[in-house]
Legacy VTK file of the C-alpha trace (Angstrom):
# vtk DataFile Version 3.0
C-alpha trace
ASCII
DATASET POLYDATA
POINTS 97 float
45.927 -44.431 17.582
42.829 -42.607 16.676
42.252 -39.413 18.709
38.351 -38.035 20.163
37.305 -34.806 19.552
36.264 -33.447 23.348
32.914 -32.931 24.329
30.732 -31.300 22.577
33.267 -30.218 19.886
30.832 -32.142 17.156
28.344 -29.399 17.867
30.152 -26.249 16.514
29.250 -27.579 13.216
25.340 -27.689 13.937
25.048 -23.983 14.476
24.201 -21.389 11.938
26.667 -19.276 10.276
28.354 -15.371 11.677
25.536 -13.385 12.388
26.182 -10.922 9.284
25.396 -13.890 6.779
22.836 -14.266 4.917
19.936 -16.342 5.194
17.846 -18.392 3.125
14.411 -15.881 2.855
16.664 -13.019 2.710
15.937 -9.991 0.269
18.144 -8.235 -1.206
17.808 -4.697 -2.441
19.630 -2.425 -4.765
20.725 0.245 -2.795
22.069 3.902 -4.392
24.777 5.990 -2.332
23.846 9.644 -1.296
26.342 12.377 -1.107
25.437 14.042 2.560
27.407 17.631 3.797
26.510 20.025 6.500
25.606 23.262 4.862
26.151 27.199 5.653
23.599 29.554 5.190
22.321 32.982 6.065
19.237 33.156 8.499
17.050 35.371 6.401
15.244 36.425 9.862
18.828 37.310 11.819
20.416 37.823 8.660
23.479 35.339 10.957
25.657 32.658 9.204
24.150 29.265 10.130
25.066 25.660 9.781
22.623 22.529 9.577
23.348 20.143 12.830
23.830 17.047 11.043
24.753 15.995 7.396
21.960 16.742 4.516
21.224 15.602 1.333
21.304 18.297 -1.677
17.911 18.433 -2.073
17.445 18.409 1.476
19.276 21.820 1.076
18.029 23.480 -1.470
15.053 25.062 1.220
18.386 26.782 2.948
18.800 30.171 0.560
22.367 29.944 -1.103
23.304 26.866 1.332
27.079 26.045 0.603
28.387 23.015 1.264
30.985 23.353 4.315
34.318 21.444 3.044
35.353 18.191 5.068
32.033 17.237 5.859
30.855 14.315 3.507
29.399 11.408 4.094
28.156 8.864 1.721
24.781 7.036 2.858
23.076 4.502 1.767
19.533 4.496 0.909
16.813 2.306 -1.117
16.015 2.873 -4.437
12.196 2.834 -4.056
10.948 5.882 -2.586
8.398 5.211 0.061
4.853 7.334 -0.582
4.296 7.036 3.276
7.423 9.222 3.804
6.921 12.308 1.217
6.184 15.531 2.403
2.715 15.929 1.098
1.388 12.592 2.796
-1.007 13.498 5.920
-1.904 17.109 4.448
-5.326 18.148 3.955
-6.502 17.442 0.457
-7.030 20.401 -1.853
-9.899 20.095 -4.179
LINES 1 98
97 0 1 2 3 4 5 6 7 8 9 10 11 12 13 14 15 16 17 18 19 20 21 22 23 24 25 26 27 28 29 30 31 32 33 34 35 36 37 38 39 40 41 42 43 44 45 46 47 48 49 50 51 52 53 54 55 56 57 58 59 60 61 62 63 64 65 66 67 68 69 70 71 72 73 74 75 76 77 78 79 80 81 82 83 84 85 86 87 88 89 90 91 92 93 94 95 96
């Protein structure tokens, strides 16, 4: 006796893949990790102990005066490899000549 598959069953098979999956024109990038900490400093205005709101970069902190890293607070993120000239902090300043 040969069973049916119900209605409609046939059709799972026509639709794409889990959403996460890649597709065909997809591009895919090298991407480099990024050690990220909150940071302590001291305000040179106050001359108060501060700490940065949200997870930084190194270089990010190196415009904090002798910014220490606060333990427990890593993160790893992930970032492209081509730096963007859109995004540096330079772009949109009056040219010097």
């Amino acid at each position: 006796m040969l069973l049916r598959p119900p209605s409609g069953a046939g059709r799972r098979s026509l639709l794409p893949g889990p959403v996460n999956a890649p597709f065909p024109g997809a591009v895919h990038r090298a991407m480099k990790l990024v050690e990220c900490w909150r940071w302590r400093f001291r305000d040179p205005a106050s001359g108060r102990m501060c700490r940065t709101m949200y997870p930084i970069s190194e270089e990010e902190a190196r415009k904090f005066p002798q910014a220490e890293r606060v333990p427990g607070t890593l993160i790893m993120r992930e970032v492209d490899e081509i730096d963007f000239a859109d995004t540096l902090p330079f772009v949109g300043a009056p040219a010097t000549e």
